[in-house]
C-alpha positions as CSV (number, residue, x, y, z in Angstrom):
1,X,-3.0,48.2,8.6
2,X,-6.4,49.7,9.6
3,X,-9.4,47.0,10.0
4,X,-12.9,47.1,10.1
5,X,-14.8,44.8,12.4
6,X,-19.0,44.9,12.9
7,X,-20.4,46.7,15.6
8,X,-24.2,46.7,15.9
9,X,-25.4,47.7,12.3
10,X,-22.2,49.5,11.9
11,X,-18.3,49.4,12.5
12,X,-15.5,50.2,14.4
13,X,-11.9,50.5,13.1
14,X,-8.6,49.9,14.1
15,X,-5.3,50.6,13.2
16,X,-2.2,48.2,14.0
17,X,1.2,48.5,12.4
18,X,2.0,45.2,10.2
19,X,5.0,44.1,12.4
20,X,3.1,43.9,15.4
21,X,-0.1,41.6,12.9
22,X,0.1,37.3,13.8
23,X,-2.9,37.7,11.2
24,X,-6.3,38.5,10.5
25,X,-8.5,35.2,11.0
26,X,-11.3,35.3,7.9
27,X,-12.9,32.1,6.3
28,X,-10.4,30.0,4.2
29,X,-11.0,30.4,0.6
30,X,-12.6,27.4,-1.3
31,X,-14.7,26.6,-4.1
32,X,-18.4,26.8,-4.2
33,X,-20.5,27.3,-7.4
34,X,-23.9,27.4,-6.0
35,X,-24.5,30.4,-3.4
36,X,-28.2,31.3,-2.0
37,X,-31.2,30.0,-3.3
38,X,-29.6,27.9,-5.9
39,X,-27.8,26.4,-3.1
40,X,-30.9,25.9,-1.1
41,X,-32.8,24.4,-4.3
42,X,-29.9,22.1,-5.0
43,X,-30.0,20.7,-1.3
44,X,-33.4,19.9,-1.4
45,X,-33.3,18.3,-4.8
46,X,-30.2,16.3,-3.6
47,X,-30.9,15.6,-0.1
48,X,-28.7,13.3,2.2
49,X,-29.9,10.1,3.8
50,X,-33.6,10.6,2.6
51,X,-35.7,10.6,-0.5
52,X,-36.8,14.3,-1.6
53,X,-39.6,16.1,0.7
54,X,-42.6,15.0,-1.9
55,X,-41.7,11.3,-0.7
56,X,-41.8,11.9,2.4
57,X,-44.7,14.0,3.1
58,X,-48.2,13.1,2.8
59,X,-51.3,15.9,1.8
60,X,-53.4,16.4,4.7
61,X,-50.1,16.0,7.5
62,X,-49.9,18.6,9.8
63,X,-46.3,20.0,9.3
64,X,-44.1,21.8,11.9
65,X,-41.2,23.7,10.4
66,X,-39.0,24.8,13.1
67,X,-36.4,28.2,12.8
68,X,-34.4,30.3,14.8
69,X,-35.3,33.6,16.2
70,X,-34.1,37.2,15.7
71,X,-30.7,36.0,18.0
72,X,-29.6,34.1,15.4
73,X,-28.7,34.9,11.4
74,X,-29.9,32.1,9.9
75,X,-31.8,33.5,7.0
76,X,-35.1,32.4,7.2
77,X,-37.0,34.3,4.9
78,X,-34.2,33.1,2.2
79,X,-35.2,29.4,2.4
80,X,-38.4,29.5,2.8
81,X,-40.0,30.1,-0.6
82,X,-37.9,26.7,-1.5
83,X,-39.3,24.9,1.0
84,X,-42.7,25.5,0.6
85,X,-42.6,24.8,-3.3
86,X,-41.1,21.3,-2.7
87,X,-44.2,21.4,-0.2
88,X,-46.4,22.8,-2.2
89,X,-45.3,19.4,-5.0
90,X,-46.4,17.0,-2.1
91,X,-49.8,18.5,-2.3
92,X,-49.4,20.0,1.7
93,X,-52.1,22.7,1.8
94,X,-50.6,25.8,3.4
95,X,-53.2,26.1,6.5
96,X,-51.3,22.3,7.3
97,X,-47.9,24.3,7.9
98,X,-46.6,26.0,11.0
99,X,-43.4,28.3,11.1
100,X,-42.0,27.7,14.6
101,X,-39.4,30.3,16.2
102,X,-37.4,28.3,18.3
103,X,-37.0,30.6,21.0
104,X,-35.0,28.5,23.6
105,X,-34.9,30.2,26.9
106,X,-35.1,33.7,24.7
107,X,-37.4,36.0,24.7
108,X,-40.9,36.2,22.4
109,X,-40.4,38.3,19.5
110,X,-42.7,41.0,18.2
111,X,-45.1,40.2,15.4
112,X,-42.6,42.4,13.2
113,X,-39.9,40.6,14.2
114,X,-41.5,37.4,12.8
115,X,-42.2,38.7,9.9
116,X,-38.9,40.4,9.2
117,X,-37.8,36.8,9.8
118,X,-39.9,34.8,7.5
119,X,-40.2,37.0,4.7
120,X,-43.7,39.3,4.5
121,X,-44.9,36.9,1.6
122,X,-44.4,33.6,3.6
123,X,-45.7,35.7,7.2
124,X,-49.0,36.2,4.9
125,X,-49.1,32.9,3.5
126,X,-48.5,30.7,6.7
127,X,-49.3,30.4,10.6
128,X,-45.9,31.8,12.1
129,X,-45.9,31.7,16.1
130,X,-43.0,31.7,18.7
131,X,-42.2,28.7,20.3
132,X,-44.2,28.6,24.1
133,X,-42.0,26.7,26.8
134,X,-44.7,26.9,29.2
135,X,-47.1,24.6,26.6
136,X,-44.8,21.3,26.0
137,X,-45.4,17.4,25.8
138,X,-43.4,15.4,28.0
139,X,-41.9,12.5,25.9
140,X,-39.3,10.7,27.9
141,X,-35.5,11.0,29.2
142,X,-32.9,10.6,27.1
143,X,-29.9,8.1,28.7
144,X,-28.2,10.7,30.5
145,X,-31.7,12.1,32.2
146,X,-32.4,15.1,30.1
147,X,-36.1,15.5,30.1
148,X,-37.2,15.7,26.9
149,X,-40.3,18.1,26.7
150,X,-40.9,19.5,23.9
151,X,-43.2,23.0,22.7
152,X,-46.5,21.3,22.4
153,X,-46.8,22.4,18.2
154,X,-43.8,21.0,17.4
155,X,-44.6,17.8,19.2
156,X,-48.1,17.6,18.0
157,X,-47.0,18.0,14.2
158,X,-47.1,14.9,11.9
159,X,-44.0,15.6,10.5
160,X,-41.1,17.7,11.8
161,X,-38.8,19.8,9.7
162,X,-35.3,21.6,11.1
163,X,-33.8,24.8,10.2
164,X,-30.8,26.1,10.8
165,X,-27.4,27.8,9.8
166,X,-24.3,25.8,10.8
167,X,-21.1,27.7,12.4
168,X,-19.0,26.7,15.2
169,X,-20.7,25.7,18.8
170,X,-18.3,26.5,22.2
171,X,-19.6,23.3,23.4
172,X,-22.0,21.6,21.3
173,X,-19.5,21.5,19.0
174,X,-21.6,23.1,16.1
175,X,-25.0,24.7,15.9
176,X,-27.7,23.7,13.9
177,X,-29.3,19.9,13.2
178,X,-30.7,18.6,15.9
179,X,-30.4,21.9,18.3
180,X,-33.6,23.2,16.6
181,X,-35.7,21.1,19.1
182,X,-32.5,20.4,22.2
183,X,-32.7,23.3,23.3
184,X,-34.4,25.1,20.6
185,X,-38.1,23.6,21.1
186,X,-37.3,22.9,25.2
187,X,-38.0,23.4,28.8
188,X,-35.4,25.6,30.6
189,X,-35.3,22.2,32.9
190,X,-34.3,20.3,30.0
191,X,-32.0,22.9,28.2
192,X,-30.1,23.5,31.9
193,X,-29.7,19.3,32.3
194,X,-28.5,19.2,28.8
195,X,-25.9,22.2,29.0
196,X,-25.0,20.7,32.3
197,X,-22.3,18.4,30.5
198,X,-20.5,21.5,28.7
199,X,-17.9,21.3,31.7
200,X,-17.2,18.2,30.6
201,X,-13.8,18.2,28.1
202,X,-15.0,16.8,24.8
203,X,-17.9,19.2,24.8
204,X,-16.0,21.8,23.0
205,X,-15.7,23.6,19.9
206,X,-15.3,21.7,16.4
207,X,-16.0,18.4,18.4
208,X,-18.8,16.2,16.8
209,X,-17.9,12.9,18.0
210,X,-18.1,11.4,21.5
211,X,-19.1,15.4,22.7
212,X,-22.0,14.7,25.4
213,X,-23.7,17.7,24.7
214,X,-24.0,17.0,21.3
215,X,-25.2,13.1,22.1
216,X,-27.5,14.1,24.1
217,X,-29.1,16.4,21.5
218,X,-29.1,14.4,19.1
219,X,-30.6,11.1,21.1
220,X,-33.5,13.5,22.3
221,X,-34.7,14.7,18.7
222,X,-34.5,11.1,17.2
223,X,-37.3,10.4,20.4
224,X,-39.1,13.6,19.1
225,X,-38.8,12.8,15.5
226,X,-37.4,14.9,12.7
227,X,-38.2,13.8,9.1
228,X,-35.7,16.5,7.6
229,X,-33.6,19.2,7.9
230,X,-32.8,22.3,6.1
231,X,-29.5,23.8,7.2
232,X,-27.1,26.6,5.3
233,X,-23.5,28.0,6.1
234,X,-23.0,31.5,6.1
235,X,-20.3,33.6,4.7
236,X,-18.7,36.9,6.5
237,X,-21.9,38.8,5.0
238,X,-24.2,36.2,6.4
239,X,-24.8,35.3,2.7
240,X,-25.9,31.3,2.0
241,X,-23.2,29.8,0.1
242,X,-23.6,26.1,1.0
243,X,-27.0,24.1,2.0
244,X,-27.5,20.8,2.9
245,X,-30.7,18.8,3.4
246,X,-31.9,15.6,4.4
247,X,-31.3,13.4,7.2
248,X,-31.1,15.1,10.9
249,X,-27.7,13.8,11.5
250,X,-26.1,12.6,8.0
251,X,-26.9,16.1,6.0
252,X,-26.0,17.7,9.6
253,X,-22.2,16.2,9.1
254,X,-21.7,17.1,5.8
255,X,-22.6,20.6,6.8
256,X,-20.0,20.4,9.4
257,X,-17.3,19.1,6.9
258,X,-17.8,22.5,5.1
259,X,-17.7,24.6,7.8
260,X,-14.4,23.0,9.1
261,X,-12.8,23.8,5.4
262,X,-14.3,27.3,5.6
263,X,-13.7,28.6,8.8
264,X,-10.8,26.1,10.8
265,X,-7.9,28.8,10.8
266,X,-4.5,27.2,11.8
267,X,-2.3,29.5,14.2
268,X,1.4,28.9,15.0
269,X,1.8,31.7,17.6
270,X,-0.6,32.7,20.3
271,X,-1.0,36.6,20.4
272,X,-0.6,39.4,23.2
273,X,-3.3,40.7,22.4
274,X,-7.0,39.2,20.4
275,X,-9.2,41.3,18.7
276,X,-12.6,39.8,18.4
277,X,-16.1,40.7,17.2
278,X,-19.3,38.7,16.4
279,X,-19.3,40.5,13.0
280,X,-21.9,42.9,14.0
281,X,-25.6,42.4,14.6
282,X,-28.0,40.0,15.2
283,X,-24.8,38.2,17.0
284,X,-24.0,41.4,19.0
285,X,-27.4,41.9,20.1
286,X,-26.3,41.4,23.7
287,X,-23.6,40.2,25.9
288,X,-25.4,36.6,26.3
289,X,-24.8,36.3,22.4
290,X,-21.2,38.1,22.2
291,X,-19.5,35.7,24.5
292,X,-19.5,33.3,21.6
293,X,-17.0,35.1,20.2
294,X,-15.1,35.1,22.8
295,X,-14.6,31.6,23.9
296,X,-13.4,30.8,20.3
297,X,-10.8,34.1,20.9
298,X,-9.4,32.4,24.0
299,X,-7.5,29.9,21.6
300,X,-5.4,32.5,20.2
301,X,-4.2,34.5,23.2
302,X,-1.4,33.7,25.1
303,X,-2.0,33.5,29.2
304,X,-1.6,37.1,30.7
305,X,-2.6,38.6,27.3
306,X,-6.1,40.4,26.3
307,X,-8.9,39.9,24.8
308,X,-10.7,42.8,23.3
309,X,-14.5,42.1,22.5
310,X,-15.9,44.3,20.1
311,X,-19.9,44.0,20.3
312,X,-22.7,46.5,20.4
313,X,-24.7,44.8,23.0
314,X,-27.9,47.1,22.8
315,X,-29.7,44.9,24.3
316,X,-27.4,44.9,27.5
317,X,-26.7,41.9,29.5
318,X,-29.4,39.9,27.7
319,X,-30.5,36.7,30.0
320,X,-31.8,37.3,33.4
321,X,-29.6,34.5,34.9
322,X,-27.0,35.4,32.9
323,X,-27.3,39.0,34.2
324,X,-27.7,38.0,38.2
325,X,-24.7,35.5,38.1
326,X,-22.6,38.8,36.4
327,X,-23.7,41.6,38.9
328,X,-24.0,39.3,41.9
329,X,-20.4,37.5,41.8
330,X,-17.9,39.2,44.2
331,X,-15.1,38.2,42.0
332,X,-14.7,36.1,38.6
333,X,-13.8,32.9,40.4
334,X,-17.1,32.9,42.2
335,X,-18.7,32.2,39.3
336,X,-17.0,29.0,38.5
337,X,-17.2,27.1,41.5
338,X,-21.1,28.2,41.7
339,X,-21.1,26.2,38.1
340,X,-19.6,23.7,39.9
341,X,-21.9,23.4,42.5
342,X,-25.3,25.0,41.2
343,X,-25.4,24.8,37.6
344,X,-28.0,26.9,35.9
345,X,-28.6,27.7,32.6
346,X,-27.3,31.1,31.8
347,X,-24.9,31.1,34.5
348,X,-23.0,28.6,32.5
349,X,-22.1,31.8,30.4
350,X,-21.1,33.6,33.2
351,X,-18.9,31.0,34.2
352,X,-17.5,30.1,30.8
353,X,-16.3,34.5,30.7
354,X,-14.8,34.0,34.3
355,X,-12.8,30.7,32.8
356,X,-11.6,33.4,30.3
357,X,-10.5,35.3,32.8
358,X,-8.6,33.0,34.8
359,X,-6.1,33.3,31.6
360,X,-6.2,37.3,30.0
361,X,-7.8,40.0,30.7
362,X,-11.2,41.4,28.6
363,X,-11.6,44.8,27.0
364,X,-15.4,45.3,26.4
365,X,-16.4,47.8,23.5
366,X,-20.1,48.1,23.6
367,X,-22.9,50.4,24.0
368,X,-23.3,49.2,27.6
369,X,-22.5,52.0,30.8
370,X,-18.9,52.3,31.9
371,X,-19.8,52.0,35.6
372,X,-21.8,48.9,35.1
373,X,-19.4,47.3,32.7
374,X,-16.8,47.2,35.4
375,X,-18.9,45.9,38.0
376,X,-19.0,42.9,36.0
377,X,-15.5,42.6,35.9
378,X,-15.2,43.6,32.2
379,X,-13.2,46.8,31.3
380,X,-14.9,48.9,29.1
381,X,-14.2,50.9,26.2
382,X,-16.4,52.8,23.9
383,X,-14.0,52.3,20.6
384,X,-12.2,49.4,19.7
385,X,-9.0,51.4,19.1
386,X,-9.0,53.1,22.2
387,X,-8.8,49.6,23.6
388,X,-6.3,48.2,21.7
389,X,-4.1,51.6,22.7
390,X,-4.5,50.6,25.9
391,X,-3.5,47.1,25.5
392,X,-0.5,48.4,23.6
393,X,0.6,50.6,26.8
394,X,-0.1,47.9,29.3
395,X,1.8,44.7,27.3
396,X,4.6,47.1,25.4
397,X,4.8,48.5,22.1
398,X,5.9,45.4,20.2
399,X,2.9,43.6,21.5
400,X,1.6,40.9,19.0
401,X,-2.2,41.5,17.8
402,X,-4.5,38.8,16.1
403,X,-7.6,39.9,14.3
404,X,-10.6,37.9,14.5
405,X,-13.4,39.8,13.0
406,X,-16.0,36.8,12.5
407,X,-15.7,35.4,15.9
408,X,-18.3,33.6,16.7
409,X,-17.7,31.6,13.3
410,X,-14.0,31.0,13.4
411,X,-12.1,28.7,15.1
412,X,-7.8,29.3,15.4
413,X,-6.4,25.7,15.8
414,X,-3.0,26.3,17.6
415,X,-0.4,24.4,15.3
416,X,3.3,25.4,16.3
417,X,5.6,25.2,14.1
418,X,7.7,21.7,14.1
């Protein structure tokens, strides 16, 4: 059977006989009538645990809308023209609206970058900025000390709305919601104490409830303030086909419900061998971004197997702490007791790919240098075949193979047979 997985802005192929295939994880099929901007117009018009936007805004408020940046695929420049027309109905002049990249601990974007991002017509129409960590408001600590500072346009906005695309989280339990302004709109002081409780066991994937990580998000943007979200789920093409609006935490649950019947794929068997990919770029950019898709692959591979991780990563390593905890760690189990002892944000990466580790080995296909790709304890490949040949000679010919070629989206959810 020869599969196709995204690499970058293209593919790479791969070709495994049936009787070695556990199965190719895609999104579970299920209804849904309204896709893309129908589905965005039919969220705002029926929004979840608030009235419409033109009951909640006033003319004259200063409004912060608040998006991801190029990292992520939330389609920004597909919701937008939406938005602003239920805006535009509350009589909110468009000098009163900024477009906020929430940039996290990334890095700024280039003018065409924003753009690209919020669609030429809305870049023209609108102020569109990056988020600037270095210019926050301090506005308390949430209850497990997080410091909640916050990029000072967001903060000084009248009202607040979130956008995001909802998929699978490896420890906040889902993006989207609240994570536009924890850690979107944050210090790296406050995104490091928050991420600090991701070692914790209920901050995992799928989890929503009694997840720390999550809590702690959430408690810090109801201090902040968001009057409404905005969030869609994304297909295998990264094309809408759900929305939900409303209420930062009510519409953010409903979101989730769909994305568990989309994309929670029950396995009875764990494989010899997982192939993974992020589904190609802007999720591949770099290795920072990849490793999404792989801590949702370590689920489906059985202890001593392999993980192949099929991403581009043109961008390299991608995070500069990310990248010194990599290069500088004499082995992978350096890196998790430094977590243990030292936690910083972007080493928590690094240490999350050495817990991999501890259980099967990873195959990198990427763009990156063979030389350097094994120094950070990675073995690399340039195709994805060639690595799965290679798993093949090292675990035997009837190795088992699972396909997961949406990674960083799908969950398996181990369920042996009775």
């Amino acid at each position: 059977m020869r599969i196709e997985l995204g690499f970058g802005v293209g593919t790479q192929a791969i070709d495994v006989p049936e009787g070695r295939l556990l199965g190719v994880l895609t999104p579970n099929s299920i209804a849904h009538s309204l896709t893309g901007e129908a589905a965005v117009r039919h969220a705002l018009q029926n929004p979840i645990g608030t009235p419409r936007l033109p009951q909640i805004i006033k003319p004259g408020e200063r409004i912060a809308i608040i998006t991801s940046d190029i990292t992520r695929p939330m389609p920004t420049y597909a919701v937008m023209p939406a938005l602003l027309g239920e805006l535009c109905v509350a009589g909110v002049r468009k000098e009163d609206i900024t477009l906020v990249f929430a940039l996290g601990c990334h890095r700024r974007q280039t003018r065409e970058e924003r753009e690209k991002l919020a669609g030429k017509e809305v870049f023209a129409q609108i102020r569109c900025v990056d988020g600037d960590m270095d210019d926050c408001v301090h506005i308390g600590l949430t209850a497990r000390g997080t410091p909640v500072d916050i990029v000072r346009t967001v903060a000084a906005a009248d009202r607040r709305i979130c956008l995001g695309n909802i998929e699978y989280h490896y420890f906040a339990g889902y993006s989207g919601g609240a994570k536009a302004i924890m850690p979107g709109c944050s210090t790296r002081e406050a995104i490091q104490h928050n991420h600090s409780h991701m070692t914790e066991d209920s901050a995992c994937a799928g989890k929503i409830h009694d997840n720390p990580v999550r809590e702690d998000i959430e408690e810090a943007a109801k201090m902040v303030g968001v009057d409404f979200i905005l969030n869609v789920v994304l297909d295998e093409n990264k094309q809408i086909i759900h929305a939900v609006a409303g209420d930062v935490t009510e519409a953010h649950r409903a979101g989730c419900a769909f994305v568990d019947r989309l994309y929670a794929t029950g396995i009875q068997r764990r494989a010899d061998i997982v192939v993974v990919s992020q589904g190609g770029a802007p999720k591949d950019i770099n290795l920072y971004q990849t490793q999404k898709a792989l801590d949702n692959a370590k689920h489906a591979v059985r202890d001593g197997g392999v993980i192949i991780l099929v991403g581009a990563c043109q961008e390299g390593l991608g995070e500069h702490v990310f990248e010194e905890w990599m290069t500088s760690a004499a082995a992978p189990g350096d890196m998790i007791e430094r977590i243990r002892t030292d936690f910083q944000l972007g080493g928590h990466k690094a240490a999350a790919i050495a817990m991999v580790l501890k259980r099967a080995d990873i195959y990198l296909v990427s763009r990156m240098e063979a030389d350097f790709v094994k120094s950070i304890h990675l073995e690399p490949f340039a195709t994805a075949q060639a690595a799965l040949d290679r798993a093949t000679e090292r675990l035997g010919p009837n190795a088992s193979v699972i396909v997961m070629p949406y990674g960083g989206s799908t969950l398996p959810q181990f369920q042996p047979c009775p």
